[in-house]
Legacy VTK file of the C-alpha trace (Angstrom):
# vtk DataFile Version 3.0
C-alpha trace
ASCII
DATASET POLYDATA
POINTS 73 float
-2.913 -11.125 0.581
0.920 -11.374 -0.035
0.417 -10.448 -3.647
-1.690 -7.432 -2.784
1.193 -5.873 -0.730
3.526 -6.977 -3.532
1.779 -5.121 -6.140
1.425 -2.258 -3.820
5.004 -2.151 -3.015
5.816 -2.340 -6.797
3.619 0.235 -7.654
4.964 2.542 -4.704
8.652 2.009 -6.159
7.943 2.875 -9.818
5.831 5.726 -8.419
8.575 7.294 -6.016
11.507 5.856 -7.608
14.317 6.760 -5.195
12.149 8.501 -2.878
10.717 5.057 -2.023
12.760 3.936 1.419
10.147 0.910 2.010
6.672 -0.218 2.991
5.786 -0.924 6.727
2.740 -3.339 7.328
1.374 -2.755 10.712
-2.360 -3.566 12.158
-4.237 -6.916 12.396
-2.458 -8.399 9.156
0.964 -7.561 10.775
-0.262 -8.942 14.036
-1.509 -12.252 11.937
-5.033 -11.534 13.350
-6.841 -10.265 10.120
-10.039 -11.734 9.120
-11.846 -12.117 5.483
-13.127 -8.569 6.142
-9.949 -6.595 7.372
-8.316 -4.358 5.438
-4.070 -4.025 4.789
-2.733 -1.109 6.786
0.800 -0.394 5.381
2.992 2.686 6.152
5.391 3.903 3.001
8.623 5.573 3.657
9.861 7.754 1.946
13.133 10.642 1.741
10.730 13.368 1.450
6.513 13.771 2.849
4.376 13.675 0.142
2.548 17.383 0.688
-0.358 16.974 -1.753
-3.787 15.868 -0.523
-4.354 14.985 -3.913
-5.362 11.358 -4.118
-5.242 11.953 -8.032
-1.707 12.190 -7.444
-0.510 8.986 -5.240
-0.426 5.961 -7.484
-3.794 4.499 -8.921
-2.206 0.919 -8.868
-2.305 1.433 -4.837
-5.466 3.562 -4.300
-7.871 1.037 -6.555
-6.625 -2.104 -5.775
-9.540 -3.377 -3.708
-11.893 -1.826 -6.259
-10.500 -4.360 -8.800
-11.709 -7.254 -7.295
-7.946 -7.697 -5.144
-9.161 -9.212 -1.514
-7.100 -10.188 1.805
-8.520 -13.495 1.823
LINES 1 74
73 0 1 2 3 4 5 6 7 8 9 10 11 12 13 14 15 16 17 18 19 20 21 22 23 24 25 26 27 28 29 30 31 32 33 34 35 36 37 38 39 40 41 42 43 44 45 46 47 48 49 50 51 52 53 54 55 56 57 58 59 60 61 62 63 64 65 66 67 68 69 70 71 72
């Protein structure tokens, strides 16, 4: 799980270089309640909102991660 939020975070600060202000983890992983099943709910910070509803344009490392065979377990 740890190395799936790593990545993510990594990905996020290449992606938005100084915009990137941190990453917030929040839900049932923050809470140390997640399960095999849950999912990571993270919250990125940034200096500026990100306006596009373009998934195409947030970074694929981030968006496909649990396509790729990455799990919380």
């Amino acid at each position: 799980m740890n190395d799936v939020i790593k990545k993510c975070k990594t990905a996020l600060q290449k992606h938005y270089k100084g915009r990137f202000k941190g990453l917030l983890l929040y839900g049932s992983k923050a809470r140390d309640q997640a399960e095999i099943s849950s999912d990571i709910d993270m919250l990125v910070l940034l200096t500026q909102a990100v306006i596009s509803t373009d998934y195409r344009e947030y970074p694929k490392e981030t968006f496909w991660l649990s396509f790729n065979g990455e799990t919380a377990s």
